[in-house]
C-alpha positions in Angstrom: 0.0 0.0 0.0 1.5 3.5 -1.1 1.5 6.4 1.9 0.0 9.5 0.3 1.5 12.4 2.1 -0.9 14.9 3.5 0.3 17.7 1.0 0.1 15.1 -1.9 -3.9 14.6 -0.9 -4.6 18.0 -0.6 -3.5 18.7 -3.8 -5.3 16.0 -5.9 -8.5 17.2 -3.7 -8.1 20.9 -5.2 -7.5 19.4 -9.0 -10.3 17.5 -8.6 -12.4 20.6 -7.7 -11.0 22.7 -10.2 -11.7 20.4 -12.5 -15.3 19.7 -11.7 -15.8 23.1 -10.9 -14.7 23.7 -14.5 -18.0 24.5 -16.5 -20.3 25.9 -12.9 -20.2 29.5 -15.0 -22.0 28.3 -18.2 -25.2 27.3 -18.9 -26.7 25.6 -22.1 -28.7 28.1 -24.6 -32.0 27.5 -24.6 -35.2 29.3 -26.2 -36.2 32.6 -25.1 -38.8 32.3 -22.1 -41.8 35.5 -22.5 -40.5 38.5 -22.3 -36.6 37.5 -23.6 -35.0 38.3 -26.5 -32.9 35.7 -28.5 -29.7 37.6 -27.1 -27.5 34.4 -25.8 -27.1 34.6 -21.8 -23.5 33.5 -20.8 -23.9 33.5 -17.4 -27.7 32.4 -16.3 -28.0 32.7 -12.9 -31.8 32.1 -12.5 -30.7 27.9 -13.4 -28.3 27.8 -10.4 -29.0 26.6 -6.6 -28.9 29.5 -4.2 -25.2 28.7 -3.3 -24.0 28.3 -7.0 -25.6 31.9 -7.2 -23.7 33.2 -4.2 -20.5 32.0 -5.4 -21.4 33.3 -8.7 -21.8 36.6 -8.0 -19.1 36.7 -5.1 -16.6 35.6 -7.7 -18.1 38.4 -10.2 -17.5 40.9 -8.0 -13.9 40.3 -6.8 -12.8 39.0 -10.4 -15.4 41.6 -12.6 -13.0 41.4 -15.2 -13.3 38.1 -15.9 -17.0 38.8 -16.8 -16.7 41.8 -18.3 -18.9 42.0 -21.8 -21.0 38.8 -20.8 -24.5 38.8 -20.9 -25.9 38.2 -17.8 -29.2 36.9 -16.2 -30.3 37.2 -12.6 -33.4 36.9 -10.4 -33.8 38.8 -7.0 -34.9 41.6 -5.4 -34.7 45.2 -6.4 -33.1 47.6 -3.9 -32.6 51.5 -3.9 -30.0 53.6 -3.0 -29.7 57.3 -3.3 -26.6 58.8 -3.3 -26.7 62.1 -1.6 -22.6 62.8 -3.3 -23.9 62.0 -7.1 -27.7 62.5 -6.8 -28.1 59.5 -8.4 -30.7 56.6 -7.4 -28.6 53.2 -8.1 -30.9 49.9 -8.9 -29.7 46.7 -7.6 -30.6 43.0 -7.8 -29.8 41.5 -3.8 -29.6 38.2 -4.1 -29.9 36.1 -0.9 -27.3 33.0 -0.4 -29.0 29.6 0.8 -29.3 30.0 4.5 -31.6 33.5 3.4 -28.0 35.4 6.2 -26.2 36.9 3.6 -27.1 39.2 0.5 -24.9 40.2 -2.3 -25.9 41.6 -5.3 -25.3 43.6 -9.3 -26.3 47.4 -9.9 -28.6 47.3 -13.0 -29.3 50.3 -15.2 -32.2 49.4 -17.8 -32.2 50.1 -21.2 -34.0 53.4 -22.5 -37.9 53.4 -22.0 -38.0 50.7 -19.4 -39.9 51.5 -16.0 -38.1 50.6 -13.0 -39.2 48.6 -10.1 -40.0 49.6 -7.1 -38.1 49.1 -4.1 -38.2 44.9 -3.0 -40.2 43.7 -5.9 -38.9 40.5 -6.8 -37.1 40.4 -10.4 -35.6 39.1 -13.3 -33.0 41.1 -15.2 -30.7 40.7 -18.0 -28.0 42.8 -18.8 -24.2 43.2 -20.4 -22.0 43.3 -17.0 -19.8 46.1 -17.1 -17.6 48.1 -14.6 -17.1 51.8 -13.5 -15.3 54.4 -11.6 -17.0 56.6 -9.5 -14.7 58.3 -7.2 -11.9 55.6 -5.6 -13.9 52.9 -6.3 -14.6 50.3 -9.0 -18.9 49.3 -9.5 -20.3 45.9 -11.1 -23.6 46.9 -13.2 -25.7 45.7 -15.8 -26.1 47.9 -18.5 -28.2 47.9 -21.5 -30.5 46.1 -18.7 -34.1 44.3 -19.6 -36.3 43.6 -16.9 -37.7 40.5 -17.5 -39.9 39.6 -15.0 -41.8 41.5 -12.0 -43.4 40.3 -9.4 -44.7 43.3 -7.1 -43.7 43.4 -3.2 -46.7 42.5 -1.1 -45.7 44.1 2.2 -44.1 43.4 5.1 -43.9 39.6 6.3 -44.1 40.0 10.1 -42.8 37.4 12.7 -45.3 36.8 15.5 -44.7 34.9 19.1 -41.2 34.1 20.9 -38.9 33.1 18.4 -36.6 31.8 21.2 -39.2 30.4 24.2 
């Protein structure tokens, strides 16, 4: 029986990852649902689980260039921000990771003529992801955008009773 050293293991565990983790970025084309055009998506993040989608978008934000000119396709909620320095409202799409603790999310800025959602309707947006400089710091967005889908926010869920008796 052959010893594997422990350095030796660890590194045919992380070829073995980054080797199955090869394709997790891609998805297969498929016909436009209602409201899509025929544009190809490259990255389709409405296909992946909640942590593929997580991992997705925490690698497009630290690595943006990697992604830079790809089409992308996402589903989430819309958040607001006004930014009292630019006098700008900024769009997002907050995605939730699969324990629902954690939120991360792409600035999206639709194309001409499109209304934008309001503030926690649930989305679906599709966009060429692009970066920009605004002051000394680097932004992930969507431009070009096409809202896809909309599903109004209902109002507030509220939790009733003693969540820890």
């Amino acid at each position: 029986m052959t010893k594997i050293t422990r350095a030796a293991a660890a590194a045919a565990l992380v070829l073995a990852l980054a080797l199955s983790l090869d394709g997790c970025g891609q998805t297969a084309k498929k016909a436009p649902q209602d409201g899509e055009t025929a544009q190809t998506v490259d990255v389709d993040l409405t296909t992946l689980s909640s942590t593929m989608v997580y991992a997705e978008v925490f690698n497009m934000v630290n690595s943006p260039q990697d992604y830079i000119g790809r089409t992308v396709k996402m589903k989430g909620s819309c958040n607001t921000v006004f930014d009292d320095v630019t006098e700008k409202d900024y769009y997002t799409c907050i995605i939730q990771d699969a324990t629902a603790c954690c939120e991360t999310g792409i600035e999206f800025v639709l194309s001409e003529g499109q209304t934008y959602p309001s503030e926690m309707d649930e989305i679906t947006v599709m966009g060429t992801f692009d970066t920009y400089e605004e002051g000394p710091y680097t932004y992930c967005t969507l431009r070009e955008a096409t809202l896809l889908e909309l599903t109004p926010w209902q109002g507030k869920t509220e939790v009733t009773g003693d969540l820890y008796g």
